[in-house]
C-alpha positions as CSV (number, residue, x, y, z in Angstrom):
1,X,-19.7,-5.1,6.8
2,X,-21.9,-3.1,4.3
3,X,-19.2,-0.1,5.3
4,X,-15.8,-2.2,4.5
5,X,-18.2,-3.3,1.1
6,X,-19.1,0.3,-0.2
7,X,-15.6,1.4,0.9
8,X,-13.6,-1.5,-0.6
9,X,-16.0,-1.1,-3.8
10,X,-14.5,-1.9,-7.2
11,X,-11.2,-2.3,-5.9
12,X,-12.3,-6.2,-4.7
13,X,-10.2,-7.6,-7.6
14,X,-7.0,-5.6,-6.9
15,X,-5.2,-5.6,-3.5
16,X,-6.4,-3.2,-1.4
17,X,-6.9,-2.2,2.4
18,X,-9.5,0.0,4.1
19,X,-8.3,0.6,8.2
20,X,-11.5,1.3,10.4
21,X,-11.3,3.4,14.0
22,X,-11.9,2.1,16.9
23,X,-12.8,3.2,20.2
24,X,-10.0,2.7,23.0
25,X,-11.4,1.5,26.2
26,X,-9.3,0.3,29.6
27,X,-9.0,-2.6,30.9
28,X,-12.3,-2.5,32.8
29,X,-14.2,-1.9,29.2
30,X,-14.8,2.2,29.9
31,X,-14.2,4.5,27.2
32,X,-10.6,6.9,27.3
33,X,-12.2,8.8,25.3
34,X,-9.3,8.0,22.5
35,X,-10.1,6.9,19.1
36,X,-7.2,4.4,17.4
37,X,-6.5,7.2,15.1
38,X,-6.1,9.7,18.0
39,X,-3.7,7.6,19.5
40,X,-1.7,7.0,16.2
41,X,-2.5,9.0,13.1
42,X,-3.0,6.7,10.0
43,X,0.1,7.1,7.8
44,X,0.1,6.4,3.9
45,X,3.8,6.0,3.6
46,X,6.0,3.3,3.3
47,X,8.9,5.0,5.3
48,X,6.8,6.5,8.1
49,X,4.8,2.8,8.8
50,X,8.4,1.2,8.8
51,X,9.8,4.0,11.1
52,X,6.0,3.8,13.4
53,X,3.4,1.4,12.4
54,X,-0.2,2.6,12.4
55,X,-1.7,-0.5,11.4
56,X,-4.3,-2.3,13.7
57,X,-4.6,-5.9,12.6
58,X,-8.2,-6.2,13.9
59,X,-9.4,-3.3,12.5
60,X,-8.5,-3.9,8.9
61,X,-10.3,-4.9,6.2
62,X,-8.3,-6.4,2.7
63,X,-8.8,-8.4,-0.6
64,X,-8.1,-11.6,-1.3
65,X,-5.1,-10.3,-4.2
66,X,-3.1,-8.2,-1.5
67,X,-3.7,-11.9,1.1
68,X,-1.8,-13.6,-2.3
69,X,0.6,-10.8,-2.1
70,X,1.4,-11.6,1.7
71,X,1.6,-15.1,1.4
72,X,3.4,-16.7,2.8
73,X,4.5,-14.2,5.7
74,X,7.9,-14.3,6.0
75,X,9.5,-15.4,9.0
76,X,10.3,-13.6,11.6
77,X,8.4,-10.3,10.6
78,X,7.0,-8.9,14.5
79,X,3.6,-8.1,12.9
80,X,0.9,-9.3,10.5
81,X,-0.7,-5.9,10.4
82,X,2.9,-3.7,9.2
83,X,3.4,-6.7,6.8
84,X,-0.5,-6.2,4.9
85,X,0.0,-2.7,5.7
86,X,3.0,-2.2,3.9
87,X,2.2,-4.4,0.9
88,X,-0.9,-2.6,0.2
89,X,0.5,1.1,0.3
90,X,3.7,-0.8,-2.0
91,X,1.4,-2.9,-4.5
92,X,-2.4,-1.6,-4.0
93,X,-4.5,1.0,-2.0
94,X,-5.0,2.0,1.5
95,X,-7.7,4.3,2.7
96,X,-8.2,5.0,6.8
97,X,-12.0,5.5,7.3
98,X,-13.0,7.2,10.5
99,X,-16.1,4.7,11.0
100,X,-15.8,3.6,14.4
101,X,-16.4,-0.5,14.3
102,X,-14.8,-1.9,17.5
103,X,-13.9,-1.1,21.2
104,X,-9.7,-1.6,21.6
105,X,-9.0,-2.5,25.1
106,X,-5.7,-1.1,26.4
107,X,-4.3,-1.8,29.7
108,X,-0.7,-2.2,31.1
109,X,0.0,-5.6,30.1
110,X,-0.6,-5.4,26.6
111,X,1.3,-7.7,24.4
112,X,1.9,-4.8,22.0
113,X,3.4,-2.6,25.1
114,X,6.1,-5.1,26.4
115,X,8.8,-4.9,24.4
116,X,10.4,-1.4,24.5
117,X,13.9,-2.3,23.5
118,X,15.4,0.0,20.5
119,X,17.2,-2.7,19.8
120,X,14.3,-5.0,18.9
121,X,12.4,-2.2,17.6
122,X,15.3,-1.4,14.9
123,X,15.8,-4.9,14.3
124,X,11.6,-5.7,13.3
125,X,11.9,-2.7,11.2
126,X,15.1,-3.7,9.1
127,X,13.6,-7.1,8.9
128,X,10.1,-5.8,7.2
129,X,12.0,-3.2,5.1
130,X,14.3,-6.6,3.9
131,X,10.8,-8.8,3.7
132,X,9.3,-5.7,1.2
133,X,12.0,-5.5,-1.1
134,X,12.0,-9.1,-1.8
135,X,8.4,-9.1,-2.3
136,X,8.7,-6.2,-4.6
137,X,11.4,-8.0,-6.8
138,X,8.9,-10.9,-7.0
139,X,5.9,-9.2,-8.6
């Protein structure tokens, strides 16, 4: 915690979003020898996270203004970690710190791996950009 504290800082009051690493294990808990950032280099655009997400819900860290930004979560937006992601670089900060605080399993029948349809995938990514710029006209 003393990390997300010194990183976060004087930026407690405004919205803001720190993203730790993580180390990426199997599904018997050994080390690939991956980092989360490996996998998926941290992005600090708006177009790149809406055309690839590199947002790990449980590795983030944000204020309580960007929570009063997101809330409520729309409907039907595929993920709560785009949706904070995307608010933050839109209406605060976002810094990727390389501090290694957790052990991501991956295995083959991860929830985030099922759905490969382009389809789908276009469809989550028109309904964040929609989500985003009626958040932005709000504030």
């Amino acid at each position: 915690m003393e990390v997300v504290r010194q990183q976060l800082g004087d930026r407690l009051d405004r919205p803001a979003l720190i993203m730790m690493d993580g180390f990426i294990i199997d599904g018997e808990g050994k080390r690939t020898g991956e980092t989360l950032f490996h996998r998926k280099p941290p992005k600090k655009s708006i177009p790149g996270n809406l055309y690839d997400n590199t947002f790990t819900g449980c590795a983030l860290a944000f204020t309580r203004p960007l929570l009063d930004k997101a809330l409520p979560f729309p409907s039907g937006i595929p993920m709560h970690d785009s949706w904070l992601g995307l608010l933050a670089l839109r209406f605060g900060e976002v810094d990727f710190i390389e501090v290694k605080t957790m052990e991501y399993r991956r295995h083959g029948v991860n929830v985030s791996r099922w759905q490969r349809n382009p389809y789908i995938q276009i469809r989550w990514r028109v309904i964040l950009a929609y989500h985003l710029w009626l958040r932005s006209l709000k504030h």
